[in-house]
C-alpha positions as CSV (number, residue, x, y, z in Angstrom):
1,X,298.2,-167.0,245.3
2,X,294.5,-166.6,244.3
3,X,293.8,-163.2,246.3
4,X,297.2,-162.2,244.5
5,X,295.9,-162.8,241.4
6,X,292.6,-161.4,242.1
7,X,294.2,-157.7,243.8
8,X,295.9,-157.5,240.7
9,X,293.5,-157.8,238.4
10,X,291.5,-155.3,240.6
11,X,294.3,-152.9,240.5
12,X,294.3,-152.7,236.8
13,X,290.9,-152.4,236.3
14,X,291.4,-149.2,238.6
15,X,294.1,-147.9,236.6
16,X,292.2,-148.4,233.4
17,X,289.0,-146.9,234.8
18,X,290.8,-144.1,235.9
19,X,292.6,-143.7,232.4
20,X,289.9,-143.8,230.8
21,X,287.5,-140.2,231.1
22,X,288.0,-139.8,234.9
23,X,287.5,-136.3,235.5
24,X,288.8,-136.0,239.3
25,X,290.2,-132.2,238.3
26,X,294.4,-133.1,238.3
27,X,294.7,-132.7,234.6
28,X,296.7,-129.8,233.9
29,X,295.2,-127.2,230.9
30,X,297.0,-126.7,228.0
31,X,297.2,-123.6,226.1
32,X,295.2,-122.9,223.1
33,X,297.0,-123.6,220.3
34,X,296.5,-121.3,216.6
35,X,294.2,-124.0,215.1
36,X,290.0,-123.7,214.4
37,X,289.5,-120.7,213.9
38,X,292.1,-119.5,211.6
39,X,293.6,-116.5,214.2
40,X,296.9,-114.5,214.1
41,X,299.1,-116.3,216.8
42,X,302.0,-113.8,216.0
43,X,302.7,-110.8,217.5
44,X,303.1,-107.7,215.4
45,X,305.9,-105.7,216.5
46,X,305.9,-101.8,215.4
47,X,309.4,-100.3,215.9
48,X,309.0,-96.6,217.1
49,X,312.0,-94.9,215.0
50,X,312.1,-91.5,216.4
51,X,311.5,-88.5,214.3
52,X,309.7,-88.3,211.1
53,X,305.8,-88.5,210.8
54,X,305.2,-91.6,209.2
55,X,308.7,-92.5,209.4
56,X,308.8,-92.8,213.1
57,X,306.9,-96.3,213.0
58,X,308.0,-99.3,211.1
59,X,305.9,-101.1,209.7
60,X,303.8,-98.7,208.3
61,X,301.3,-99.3,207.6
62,X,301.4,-102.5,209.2
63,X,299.2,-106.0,208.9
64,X,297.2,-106.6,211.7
65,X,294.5,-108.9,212.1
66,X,291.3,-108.6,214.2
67,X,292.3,-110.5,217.6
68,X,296.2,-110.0,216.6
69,X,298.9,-108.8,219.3
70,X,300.4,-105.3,218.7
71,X,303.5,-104.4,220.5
72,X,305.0,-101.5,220.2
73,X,309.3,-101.3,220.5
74,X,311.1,-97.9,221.5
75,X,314.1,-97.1,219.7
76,X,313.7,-93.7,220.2
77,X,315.5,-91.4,223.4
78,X,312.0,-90.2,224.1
79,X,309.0,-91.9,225.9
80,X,305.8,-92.2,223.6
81,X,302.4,-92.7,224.2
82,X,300.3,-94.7,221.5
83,X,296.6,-94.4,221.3
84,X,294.2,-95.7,218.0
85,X,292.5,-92.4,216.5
86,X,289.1,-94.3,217.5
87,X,290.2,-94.1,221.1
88,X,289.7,-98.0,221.8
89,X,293.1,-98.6,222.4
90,X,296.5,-97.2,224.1
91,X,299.8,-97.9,225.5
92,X,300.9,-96.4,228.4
93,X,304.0,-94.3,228.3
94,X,307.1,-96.5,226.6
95,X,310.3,-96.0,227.9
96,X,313.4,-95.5,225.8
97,X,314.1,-99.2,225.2
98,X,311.0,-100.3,226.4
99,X,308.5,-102.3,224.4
100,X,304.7,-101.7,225.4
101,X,302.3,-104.6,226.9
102,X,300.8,-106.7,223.9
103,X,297.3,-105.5,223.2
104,X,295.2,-107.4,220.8
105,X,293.5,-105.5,217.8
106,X,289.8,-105.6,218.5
107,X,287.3,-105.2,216.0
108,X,286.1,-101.4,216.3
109,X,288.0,-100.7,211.9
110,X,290.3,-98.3,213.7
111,X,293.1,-97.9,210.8
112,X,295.4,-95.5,212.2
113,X,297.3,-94.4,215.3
114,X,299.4,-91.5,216.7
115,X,301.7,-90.6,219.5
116,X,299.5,-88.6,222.3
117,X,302.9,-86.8,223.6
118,X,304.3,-86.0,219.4
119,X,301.0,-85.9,217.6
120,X,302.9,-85.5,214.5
121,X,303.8,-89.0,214.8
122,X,301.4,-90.9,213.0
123,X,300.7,-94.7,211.4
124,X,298.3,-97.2,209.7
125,X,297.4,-100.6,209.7
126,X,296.6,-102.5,206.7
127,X,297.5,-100.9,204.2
128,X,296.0,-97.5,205.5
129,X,298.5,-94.6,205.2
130,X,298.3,-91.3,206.9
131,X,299.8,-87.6,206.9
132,X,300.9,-85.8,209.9
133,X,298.8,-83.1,211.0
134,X,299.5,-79.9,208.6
135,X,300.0,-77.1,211.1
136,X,303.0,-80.0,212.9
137,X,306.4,-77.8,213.3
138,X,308.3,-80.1,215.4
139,X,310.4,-82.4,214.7
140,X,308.2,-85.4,215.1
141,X,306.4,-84.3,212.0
142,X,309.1,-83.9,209.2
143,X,310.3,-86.6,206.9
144,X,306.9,-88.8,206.3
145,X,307.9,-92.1,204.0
C-alpha cells in the first residue's frame, strides 16, 4: 500500500508540474482579441449601389480606421474594380453579388477611392467627400449625393 501511496503522490506532482508553465508546444493559439491597443475589430462594409458618382458607394464618405477592414459589397449588375487614388490599395474585379476580400486601411492618408472600370464612380473616407471627374458623360457619373 506504500508504493501505492507513493506512485500517486508522484503522479500528481507530474500533473501539477506539467500545469504549471510547461511549454512542450500542444497549447493551441488563440486569436487576438480587440483589446491593448485600442484597434477597429469591425469590418467596414461599402455597398456599391450602381450608378451615380458619389451615390454609387454607401457609406460615403465612410469611417475607417488605420488597420480597419474594408469590404466592398456589389449590388450593382456590373463588375467594379476599386483602387485608393494613392494607389496603395485595390480590389480585384467584384462580381455582381460578390463582396471583395477584406483589405485593411494602411496608413499611407489616402482619403478617397474610385472605380478603375467607371471612373466616375467616386468615394471618401472620413469625412472626405469628392466630385466625379467633370468631363464624366456616362452614366456612372450622374446623380452625386
Amino acid at each position: 500500500m506504500r508504493k501505492t501511496g507513493k506512485a500517486a503522490i508522484a503522479i500528481a506532482l507530474a500533473l501539477v508540474a506539467a500545469s504549471c508553465g510547461s511549454s512542450g508546444g500542444t497549447s493551441t493559439p488563440t486569436a487576438p482579441t480587440g483589446g491593448g491597443g485600442g484597434g477597429q475589430t469591425t469590418t467596414v462594409t461599402i455597398t456599391i449601389t450602381g450608378q451615380g458618382g458619389r451615390a454609387a458607394f454607401n457609406p460615403n464618405p465612410a469611417s475607417v480606421a488605420t488597420g480597419q477592414l474594408v469590404v466592398f459589397k456589389n449590388n450593382d449588375v456590373v463588375t467594379h474594380h476599386i483602387i485608393l487614388d494613392d494607389q496603395t490599395m485595390q480590389t480585384t474585379d467584384i462580381a455582381p453579388g460578390a463582396t471583395s476580400a477584406a483589405v485593411a486601411m494602411g496608413t499611407s492618408g489616402s482619403s478617397t477611392y474610385h472605380c478603375s472600370i467607371h471612373p466616375g464612380m467616386v468615394g471618401g473616407f472620413n469625412g472626405v467627400e469628392v466630385a466625379p471627374p467633370t468631363n464624366c458623360s456616362q452614366g456612372y457619373c450622374f446623380g452625386g449625393g
